[in-house]
Backbone as CSV, one residue per row, in Angstrom:
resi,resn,N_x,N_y,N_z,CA_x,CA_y,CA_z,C_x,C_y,C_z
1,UNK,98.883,-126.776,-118.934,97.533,-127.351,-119.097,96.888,-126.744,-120.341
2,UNK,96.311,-127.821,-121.212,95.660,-126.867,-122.013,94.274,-126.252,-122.134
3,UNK,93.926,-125.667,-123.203,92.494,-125.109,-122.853,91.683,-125.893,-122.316
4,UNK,91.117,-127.283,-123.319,90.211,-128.031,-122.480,90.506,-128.294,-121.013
5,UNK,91.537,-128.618,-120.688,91.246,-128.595,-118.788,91.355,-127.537,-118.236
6,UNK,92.063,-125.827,-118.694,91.609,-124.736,-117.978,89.832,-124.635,-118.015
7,UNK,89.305,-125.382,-118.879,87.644,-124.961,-119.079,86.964,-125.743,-118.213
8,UNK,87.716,-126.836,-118.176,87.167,-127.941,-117.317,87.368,-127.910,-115.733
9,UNK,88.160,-126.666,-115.289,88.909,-126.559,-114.199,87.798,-125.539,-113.676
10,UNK,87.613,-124.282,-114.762,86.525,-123.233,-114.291,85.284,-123.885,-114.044
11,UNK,84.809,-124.833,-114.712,83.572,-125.098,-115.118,83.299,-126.234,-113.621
12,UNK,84.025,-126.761,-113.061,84.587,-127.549,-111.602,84.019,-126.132,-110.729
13,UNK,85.264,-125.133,-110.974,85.181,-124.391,-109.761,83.713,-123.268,-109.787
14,UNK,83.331,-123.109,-110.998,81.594,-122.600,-110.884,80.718,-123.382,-109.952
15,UNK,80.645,-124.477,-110.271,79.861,-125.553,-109.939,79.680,-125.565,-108.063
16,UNK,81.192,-125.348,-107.652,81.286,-125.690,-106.615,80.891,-124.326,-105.775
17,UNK,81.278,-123.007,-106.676,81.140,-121.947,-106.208,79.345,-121.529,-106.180
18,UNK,78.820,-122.792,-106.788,77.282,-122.029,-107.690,76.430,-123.384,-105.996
19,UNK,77.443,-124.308,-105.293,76.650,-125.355,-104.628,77.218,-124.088,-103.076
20,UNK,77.885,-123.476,-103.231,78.298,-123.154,-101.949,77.116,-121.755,-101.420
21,UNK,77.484,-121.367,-102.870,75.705,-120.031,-102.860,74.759,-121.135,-102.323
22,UNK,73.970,-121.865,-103.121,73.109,-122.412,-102.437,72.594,-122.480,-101.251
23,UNK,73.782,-123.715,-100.887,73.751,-123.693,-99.560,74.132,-122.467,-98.330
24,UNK,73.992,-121.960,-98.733,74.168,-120.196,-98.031,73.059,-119.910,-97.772
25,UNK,72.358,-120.283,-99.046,70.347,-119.127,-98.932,70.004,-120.190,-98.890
26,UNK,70.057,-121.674,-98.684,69.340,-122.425,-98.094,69.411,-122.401,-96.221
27,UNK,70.875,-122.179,-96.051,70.800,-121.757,-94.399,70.161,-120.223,-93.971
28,UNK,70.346,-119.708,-94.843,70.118,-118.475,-94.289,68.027,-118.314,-94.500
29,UNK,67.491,-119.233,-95.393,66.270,-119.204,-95.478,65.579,-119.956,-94.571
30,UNK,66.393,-121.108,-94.026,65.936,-121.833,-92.636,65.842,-120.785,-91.201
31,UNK,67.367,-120.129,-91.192,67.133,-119.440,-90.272,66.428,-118.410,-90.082
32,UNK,65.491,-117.509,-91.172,64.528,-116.612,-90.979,63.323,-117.342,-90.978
33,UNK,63.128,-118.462,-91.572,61.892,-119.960,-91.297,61.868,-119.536,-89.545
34,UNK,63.053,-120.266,-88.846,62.811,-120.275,-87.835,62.434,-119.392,-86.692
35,UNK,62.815,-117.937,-87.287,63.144,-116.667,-86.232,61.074,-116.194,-86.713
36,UNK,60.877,-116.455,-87.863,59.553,-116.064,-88.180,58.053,-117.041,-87.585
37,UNK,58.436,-117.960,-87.243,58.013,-119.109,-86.337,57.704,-118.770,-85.169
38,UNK,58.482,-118.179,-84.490,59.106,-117.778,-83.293,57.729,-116.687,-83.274
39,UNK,57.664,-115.857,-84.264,56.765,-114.780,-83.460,55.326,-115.610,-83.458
40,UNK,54.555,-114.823,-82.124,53.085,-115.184,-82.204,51.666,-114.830,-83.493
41,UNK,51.392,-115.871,-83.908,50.704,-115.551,-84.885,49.306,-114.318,-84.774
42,UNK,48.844,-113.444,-85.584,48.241,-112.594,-85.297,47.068,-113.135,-85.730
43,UNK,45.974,-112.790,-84.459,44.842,-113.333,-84.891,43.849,-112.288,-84.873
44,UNK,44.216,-110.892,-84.077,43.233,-109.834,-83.755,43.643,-108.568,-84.633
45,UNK,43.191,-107.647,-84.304,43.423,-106.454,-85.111,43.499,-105.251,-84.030
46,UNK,43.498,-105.716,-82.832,44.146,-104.434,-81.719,45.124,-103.846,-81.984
47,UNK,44.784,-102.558,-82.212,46.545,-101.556,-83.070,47.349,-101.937,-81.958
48,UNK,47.502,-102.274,-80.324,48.623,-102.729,-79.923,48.829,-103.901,-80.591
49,UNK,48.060,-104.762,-80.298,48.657,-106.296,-80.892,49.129,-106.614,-82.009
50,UNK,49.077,-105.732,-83.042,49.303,-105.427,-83.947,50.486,-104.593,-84.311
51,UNK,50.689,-103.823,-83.623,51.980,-102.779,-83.621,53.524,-104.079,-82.575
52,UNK,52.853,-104.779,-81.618,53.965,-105.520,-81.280,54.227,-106.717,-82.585
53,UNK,53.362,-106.959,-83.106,53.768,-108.359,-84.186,54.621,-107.396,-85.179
54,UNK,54.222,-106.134,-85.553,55.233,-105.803,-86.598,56.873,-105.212,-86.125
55,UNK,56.651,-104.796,-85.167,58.002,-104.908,-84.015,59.132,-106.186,-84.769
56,UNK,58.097,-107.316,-84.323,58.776,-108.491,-83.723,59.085,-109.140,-85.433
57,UNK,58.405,-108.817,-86.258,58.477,-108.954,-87.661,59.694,-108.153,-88.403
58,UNK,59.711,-106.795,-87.996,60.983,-106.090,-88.262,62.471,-106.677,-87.658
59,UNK,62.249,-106.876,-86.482,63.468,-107.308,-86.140,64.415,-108.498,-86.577
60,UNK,63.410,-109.278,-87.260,63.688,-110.127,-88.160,64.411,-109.605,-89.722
61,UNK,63.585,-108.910,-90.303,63.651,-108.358,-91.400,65.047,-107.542,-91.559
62,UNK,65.246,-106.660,-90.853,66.508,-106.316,-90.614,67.612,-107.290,-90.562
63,UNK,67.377,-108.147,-90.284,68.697,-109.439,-90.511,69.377,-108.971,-91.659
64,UNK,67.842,-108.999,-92.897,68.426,-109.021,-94.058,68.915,-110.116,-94.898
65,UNK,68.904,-111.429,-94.309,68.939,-112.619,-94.730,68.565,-112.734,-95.980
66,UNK,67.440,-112.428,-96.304,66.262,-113.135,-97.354,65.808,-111.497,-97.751
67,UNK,65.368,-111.855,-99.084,64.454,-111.124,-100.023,63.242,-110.743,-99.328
68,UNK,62.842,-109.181,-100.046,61.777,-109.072,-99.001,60.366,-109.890,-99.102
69,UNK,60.423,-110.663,-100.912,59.603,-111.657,-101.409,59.578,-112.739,-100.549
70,UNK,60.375,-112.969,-100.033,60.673,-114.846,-99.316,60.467,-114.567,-98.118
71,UNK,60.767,-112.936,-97.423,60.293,-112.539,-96.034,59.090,-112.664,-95.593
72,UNK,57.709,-111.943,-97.105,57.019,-111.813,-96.739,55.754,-112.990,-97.291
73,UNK,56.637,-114.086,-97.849,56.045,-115.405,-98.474,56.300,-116.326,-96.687
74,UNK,57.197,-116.184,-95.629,56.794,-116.529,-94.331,56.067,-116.013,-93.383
75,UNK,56.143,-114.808,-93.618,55.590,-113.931,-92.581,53.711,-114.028,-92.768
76,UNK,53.716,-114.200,-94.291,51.873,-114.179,-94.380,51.526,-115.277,-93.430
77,UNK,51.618,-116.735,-93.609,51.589,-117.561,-92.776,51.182,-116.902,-90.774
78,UNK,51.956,-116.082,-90.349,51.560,-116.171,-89.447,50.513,-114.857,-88.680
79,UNK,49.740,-114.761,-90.089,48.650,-113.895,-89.477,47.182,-114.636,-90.229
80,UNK,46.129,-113.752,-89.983,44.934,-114.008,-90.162,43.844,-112.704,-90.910
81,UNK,43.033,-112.983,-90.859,41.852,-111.933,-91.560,42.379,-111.047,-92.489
82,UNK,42.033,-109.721,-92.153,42.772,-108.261,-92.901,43.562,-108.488,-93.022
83,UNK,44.978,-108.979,-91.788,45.950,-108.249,-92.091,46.780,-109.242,-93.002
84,UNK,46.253,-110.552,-93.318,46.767,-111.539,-93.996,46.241,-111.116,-95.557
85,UNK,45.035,-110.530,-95.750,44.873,-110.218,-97.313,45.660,-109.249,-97.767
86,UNK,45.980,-108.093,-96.307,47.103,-106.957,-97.270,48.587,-107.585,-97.339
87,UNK,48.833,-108.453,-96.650,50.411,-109.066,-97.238,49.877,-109.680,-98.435
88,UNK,49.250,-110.289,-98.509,48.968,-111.341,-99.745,48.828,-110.651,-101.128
89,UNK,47.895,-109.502,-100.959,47.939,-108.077,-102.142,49.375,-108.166,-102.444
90,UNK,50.695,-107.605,-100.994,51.787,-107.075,-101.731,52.308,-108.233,-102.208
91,UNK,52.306,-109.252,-101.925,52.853,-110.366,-102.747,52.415,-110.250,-103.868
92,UNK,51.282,-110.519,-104.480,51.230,-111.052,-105.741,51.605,-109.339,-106.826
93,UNK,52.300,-108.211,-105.719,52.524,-107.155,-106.896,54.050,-106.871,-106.336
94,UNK,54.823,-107.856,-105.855,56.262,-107.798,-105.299,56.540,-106.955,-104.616
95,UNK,55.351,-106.226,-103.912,55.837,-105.174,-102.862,56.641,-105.357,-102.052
96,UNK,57.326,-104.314,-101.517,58.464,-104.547,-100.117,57.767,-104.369,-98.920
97,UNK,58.951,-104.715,-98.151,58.478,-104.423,-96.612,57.847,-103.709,-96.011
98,UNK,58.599,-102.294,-96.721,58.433,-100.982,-96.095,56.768,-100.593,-96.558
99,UNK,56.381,-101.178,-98.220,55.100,-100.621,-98.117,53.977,-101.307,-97.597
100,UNK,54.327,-102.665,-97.472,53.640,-103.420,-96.209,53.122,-102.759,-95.102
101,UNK,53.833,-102.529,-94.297,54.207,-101.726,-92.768,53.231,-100.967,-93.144
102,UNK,53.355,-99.759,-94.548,53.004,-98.332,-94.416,51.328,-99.025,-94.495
103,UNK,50.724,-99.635,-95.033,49.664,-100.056,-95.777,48.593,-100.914,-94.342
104,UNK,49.602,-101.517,-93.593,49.459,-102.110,-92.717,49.097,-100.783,-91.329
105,UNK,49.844,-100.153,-91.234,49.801,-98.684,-90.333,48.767,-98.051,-90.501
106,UNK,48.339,-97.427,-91.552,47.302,-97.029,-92.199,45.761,-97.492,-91.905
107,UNK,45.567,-99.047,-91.776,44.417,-99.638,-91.717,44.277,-99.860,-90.385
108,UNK,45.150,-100.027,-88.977,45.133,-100.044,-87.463,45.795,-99.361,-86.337
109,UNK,46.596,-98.290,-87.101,47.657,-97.276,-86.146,47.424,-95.921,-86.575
110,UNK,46.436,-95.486,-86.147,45.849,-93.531,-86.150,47.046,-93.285,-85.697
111,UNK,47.548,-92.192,-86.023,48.443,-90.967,-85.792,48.030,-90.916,-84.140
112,UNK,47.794,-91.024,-83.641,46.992,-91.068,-82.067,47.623,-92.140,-81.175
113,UNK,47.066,-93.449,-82.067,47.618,-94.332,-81.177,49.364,-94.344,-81.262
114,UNK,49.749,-94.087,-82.320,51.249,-94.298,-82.403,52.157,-93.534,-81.881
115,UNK,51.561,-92.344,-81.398,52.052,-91.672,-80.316,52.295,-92.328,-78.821
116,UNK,50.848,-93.001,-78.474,51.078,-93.710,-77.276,51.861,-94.619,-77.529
117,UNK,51.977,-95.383,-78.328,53.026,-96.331,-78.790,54.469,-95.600,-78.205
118,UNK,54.559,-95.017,-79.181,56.176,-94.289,-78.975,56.464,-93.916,-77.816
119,UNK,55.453,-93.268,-76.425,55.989,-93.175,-75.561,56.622,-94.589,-74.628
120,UNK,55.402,-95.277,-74.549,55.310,-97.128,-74.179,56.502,-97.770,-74.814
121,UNK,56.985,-97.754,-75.971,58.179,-98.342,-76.254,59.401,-98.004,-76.844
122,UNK,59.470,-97.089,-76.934,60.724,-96.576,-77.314,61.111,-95.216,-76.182
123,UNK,60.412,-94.425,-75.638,60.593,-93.125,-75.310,60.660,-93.504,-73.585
124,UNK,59.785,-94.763,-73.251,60.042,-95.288,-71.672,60.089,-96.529,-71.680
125,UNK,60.753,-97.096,-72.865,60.546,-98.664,-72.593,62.272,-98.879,-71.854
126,UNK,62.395,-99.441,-70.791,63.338,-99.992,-70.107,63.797,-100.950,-70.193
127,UNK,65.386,-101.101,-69.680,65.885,-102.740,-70.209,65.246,-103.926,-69.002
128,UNK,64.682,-104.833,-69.138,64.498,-105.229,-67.913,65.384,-105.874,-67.560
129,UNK,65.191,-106.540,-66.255,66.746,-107.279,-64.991,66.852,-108.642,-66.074
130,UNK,66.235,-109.458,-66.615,66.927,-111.007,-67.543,67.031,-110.313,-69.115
131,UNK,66.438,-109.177,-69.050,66.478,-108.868,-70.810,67.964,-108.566,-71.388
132,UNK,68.562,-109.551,-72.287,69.795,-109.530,-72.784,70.087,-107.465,-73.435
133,UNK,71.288,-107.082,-73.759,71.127,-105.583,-73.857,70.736,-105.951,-75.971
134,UNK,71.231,-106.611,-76.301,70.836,-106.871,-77.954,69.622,-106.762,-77.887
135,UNK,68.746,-107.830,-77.566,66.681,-107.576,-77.542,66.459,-106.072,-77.216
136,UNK,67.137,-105.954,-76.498,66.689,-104.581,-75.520,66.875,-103.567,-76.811
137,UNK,68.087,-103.123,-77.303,68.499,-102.462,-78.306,67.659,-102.986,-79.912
138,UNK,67.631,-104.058,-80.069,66.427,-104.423,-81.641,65.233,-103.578,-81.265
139,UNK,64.774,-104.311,-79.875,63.408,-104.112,-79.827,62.784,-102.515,-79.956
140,UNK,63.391,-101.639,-79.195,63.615,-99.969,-79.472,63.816,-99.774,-80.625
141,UNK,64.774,-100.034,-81.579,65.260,-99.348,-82.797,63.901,-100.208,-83.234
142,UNK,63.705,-101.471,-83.485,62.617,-101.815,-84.521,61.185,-100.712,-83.996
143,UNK,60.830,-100.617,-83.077,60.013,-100.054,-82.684,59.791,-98.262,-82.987
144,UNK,60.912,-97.946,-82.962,61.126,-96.635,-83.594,60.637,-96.551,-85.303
145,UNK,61.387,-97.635,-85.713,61.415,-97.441,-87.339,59.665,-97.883,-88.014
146,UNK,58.849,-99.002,-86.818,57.982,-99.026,-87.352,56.758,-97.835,-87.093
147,UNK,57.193,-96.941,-86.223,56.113,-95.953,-85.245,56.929,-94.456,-86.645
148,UNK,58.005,-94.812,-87.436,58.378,-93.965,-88.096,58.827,-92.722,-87.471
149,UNK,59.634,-93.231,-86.280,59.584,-92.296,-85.166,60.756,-90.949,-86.026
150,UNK,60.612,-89.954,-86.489,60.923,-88.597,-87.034,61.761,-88.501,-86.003
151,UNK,63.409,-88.795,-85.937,64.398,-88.049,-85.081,65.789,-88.770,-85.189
152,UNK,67.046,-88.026,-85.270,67.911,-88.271,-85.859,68.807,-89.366,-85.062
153,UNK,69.636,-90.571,-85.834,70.287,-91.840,-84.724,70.773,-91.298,-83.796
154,UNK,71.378,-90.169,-83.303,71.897,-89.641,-82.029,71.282,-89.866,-81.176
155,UNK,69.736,-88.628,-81.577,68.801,-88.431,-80.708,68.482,-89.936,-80.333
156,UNK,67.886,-90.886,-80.657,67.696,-92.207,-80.643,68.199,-92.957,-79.634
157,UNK,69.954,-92.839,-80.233,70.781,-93.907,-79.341,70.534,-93.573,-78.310
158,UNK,71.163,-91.769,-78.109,71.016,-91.417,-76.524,69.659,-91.895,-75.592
159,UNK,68.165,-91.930,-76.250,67.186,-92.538,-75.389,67.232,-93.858,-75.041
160,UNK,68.148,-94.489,-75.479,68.701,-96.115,-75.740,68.892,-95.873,-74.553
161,UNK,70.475,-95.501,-74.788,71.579,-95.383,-73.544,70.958,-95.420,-72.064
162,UNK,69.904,-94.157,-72.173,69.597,-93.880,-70.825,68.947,-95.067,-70.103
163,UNK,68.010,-95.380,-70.864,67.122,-96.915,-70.339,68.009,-98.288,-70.180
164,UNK,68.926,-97.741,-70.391,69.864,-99.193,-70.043,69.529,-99.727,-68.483
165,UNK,69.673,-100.942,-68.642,69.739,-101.491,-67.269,70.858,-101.256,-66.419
166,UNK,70.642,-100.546,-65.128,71.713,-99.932,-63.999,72.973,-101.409,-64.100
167,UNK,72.567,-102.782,-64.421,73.282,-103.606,-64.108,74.390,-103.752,-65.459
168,UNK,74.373,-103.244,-66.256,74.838,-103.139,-67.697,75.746,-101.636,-67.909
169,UNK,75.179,-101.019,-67.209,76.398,-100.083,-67.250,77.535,-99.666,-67.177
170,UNK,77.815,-100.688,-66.087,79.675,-100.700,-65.462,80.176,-101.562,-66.995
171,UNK,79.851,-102.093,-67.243,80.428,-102.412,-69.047,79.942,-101.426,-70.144
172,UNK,79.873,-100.839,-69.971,80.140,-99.541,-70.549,80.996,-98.405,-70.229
173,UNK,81.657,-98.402,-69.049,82.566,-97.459,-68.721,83.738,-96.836,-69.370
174,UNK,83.884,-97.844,-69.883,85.317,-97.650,-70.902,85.129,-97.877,-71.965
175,UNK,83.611,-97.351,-72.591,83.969,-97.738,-74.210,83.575,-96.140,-74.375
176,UNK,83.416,-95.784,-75.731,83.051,-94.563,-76.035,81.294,-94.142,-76.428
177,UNK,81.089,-93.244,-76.288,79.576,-93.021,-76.277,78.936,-92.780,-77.784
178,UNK,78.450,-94.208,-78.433,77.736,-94.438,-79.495,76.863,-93.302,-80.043
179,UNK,77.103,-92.911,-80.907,76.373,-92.047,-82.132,75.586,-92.066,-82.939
180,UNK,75.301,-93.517,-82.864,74.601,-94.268,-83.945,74.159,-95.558,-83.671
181,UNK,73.156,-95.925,-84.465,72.208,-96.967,-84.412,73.277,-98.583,-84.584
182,UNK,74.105,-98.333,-85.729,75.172,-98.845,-86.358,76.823,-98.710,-85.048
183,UNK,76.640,-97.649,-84.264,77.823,-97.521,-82.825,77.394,-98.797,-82.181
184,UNK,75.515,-98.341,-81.692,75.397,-98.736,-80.353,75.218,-100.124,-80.370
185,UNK,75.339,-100.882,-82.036,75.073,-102.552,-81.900,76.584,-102.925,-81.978
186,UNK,77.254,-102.103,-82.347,78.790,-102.565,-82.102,79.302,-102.411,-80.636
187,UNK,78.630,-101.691,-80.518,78.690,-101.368,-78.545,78.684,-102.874,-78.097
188,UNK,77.185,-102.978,-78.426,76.480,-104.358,-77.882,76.936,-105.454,-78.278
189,UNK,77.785,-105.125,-79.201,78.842,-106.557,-79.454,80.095,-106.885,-78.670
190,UNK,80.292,-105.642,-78.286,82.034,-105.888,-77.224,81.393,-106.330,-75.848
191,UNK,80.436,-105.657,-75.740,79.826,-106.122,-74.083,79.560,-107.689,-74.108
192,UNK,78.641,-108.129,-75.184,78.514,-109.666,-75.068,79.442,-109.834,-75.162
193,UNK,81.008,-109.810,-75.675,81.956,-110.483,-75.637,83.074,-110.446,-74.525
194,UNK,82.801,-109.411,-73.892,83.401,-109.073,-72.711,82.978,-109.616,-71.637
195,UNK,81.391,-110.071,-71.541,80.646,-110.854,-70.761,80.925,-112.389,-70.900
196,UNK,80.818,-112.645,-71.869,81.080,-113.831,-72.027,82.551,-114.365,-71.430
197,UNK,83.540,-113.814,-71.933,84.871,-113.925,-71.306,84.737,-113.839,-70.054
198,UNK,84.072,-112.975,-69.298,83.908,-113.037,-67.609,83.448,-114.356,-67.347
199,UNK,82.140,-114.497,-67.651,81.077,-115.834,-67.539,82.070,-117.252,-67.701
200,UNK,82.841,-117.077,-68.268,84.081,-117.826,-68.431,84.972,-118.070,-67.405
201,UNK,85.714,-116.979,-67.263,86.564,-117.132,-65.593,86.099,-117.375,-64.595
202,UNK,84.490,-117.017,-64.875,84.053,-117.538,-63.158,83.269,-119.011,-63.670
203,UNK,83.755,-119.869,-64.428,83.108,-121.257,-64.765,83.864,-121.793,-63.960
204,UNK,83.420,-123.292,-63.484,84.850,-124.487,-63.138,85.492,-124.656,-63.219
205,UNK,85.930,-124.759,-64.639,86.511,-124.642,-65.547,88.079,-124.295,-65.468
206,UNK,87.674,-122.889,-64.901,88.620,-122.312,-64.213,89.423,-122.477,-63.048
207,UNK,88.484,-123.232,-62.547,88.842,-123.217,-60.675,89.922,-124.248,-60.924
208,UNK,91.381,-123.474,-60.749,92.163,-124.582,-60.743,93.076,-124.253,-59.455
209,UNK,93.282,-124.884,-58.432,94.192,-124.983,-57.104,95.208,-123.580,-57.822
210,UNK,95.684,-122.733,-56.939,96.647,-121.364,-57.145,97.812,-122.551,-56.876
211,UNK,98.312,-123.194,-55.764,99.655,-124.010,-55.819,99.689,-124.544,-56.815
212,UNK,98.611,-125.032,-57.826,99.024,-125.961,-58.868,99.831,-125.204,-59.396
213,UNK,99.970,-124.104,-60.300,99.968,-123.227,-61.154,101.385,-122.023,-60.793
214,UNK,102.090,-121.996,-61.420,102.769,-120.388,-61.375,101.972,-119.356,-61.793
215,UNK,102.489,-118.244,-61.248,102.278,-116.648,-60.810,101.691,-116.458,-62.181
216,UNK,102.447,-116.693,-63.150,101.581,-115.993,-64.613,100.849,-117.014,-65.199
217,UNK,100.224,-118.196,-64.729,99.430,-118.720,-64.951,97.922,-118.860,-64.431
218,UNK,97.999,-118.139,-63.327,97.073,-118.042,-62.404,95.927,-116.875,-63.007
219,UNK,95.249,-117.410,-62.940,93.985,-116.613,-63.537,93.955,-117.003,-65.445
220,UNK,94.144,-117.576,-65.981,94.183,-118.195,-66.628,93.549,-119.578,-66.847
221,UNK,92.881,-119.562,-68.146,92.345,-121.002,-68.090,92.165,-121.535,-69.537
222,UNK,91.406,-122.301,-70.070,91.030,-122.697,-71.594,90.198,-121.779,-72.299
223,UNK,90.572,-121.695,-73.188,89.746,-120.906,-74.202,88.604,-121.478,-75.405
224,UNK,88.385,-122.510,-75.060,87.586,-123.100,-76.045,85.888,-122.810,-75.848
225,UNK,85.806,-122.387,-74.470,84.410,-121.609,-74.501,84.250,-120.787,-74.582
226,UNK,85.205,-120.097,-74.545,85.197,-118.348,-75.330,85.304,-118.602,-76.299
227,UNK,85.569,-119.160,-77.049,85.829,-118.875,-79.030,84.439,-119.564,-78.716
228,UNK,83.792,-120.560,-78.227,82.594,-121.111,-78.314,81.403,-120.297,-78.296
229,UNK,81.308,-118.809,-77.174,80.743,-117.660,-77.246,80.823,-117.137,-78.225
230,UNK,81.833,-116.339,-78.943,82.074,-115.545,-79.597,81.578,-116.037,-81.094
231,UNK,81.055,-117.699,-81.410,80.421,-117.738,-82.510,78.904,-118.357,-82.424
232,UNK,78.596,-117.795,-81.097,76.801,-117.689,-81.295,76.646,-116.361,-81.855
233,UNK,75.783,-116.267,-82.808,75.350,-115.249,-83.725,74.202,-114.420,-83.090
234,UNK,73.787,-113.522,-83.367,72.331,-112.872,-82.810,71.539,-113.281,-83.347
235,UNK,71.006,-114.145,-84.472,70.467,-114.906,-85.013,69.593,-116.179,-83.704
236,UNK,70.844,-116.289,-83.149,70.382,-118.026,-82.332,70.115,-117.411,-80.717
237,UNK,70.736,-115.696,-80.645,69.850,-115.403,-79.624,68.928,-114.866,-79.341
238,UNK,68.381,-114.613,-80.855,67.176,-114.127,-80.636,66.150,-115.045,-80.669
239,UNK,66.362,-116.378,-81.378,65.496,-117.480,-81.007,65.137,-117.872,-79.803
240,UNK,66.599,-118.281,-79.096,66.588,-118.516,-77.588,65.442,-117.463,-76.510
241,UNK,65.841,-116.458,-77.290,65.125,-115.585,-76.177,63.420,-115.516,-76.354
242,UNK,63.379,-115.663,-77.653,61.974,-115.362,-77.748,61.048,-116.578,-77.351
243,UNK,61.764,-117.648,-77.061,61.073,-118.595,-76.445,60.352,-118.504,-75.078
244,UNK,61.376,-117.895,-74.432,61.290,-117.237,-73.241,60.462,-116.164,-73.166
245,UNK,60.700,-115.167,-73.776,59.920,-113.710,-73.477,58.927,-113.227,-74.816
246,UNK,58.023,-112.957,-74.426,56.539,-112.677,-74.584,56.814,-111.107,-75.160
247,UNK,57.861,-110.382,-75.021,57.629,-108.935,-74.607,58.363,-108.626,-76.087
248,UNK,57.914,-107.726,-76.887,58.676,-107.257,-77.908,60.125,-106.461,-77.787
């Protein structure tokens, strides 16, 4: 081939490589559209009500999807008064997240209240009996990072661990005991997937007559709703859930 069609070949495969970016941060900008939707818009300035919207704002943010410009070009949208002029300040001077939060902390969270905070949600907040263990685990770590809670991921996970729900534990028996913030969501990834595979065998699905079947077929069934589990994202369950639950 000669030059002109090696140029014409790159200049093809840019194109296609430059439509596939696109469409990447066009999905990935819908889906923080949607997860930022999701939270309740702030209309008061109660340092609780206020300390749960930035919770529920972090947990988003952490995705990491989007720029913290395009994060916080959705996120203004869903507040009001004050706390909508100090996002709007860091916008027009490209501030980040983090000095958001700090700027934001500053004007409705005394050193006082964020103590009570920290005990209320991170230090005794519990998993509840429908709360998936992922929410359960965001909602703590986001809650830590926005209360700036001073103490190392060990210390952390382990207050995780303990508040686990009694019903979530026996799936944990056999894995190893997380160290980290970065362990305990990989934790929380084998369990949903280990769950899911259960949730599976005990479907219909399954129920197939034991005479039908030989000895090593028995207990056995299709796998197309397990690979079907295994590519819902935490993305689409944290939508799901927050429809449902009120609770950071």
């Amino acid at each position: 081939m000669d030059s002109a069609g090696n140029s014409s070949v790159k200049i093809q495969g840019g194109d296609v490589h430059a439509q596939i970016s696109y469409t990447q941060s066009k999905l990935r900008g819908n889906m923080v559209s949607d997860l930022v939707k999701s939270i309740p818009t702030l209309t008061g300035t109660e340092p609780e009500q206020v300390f749960r919207f930035l919770v529920r704002a972090e947990e988003v943010y952490d995705l990491k999807l989007v720029t913290d410009g395009e994060f916080l070009a959705l996120l203004v949208a869903r507040t009001t008064g004050r706390v909508m002029l100090i996002i709007s300040g860091h916008l027009r001077v490209s501030s980040g997240w983090g000095f958001v939060c700090s700027d934001i902390l500053s004007a409705f969270l005394p050193p006082r209240i964020r103590e009570s905070l920290l005990s209320k949600y991170v230090l005794d907040w519990f998993q509840g009996d429908a709360e998936e263990l992922f929410q359960f685990v965001a909602s703590v770590v986001s809650a830590a990072g926005i209360i700036e809670y001073q103490v190392s991921d060990l210390a952390l996970v382990h207050f995780i661990v303990q508040n686990i729900h009694p019903s979530v534990r026996p799936w944990l028996a056999f894995e190893s005991e997380p160290k980290s913030v970065q362990e305990l969501y990989s934790l929380e990834s084998r369990v949903a997937e280990a769950h899911a595979v259960e949730h599976h065998r005990r479907s219909p699905e399954c129920d197939v007559p034991v005479g039908k079947v030989s000895r090593d077929e028995q207990g056995m069934c299709p796998i197309s709703m397990y690979f079907f589990w295994l590519i819902l994202d935490f993305t689409h369950r944290l939508v799901c859930k927050r429809q449902k639950d009120k609770k950071p």
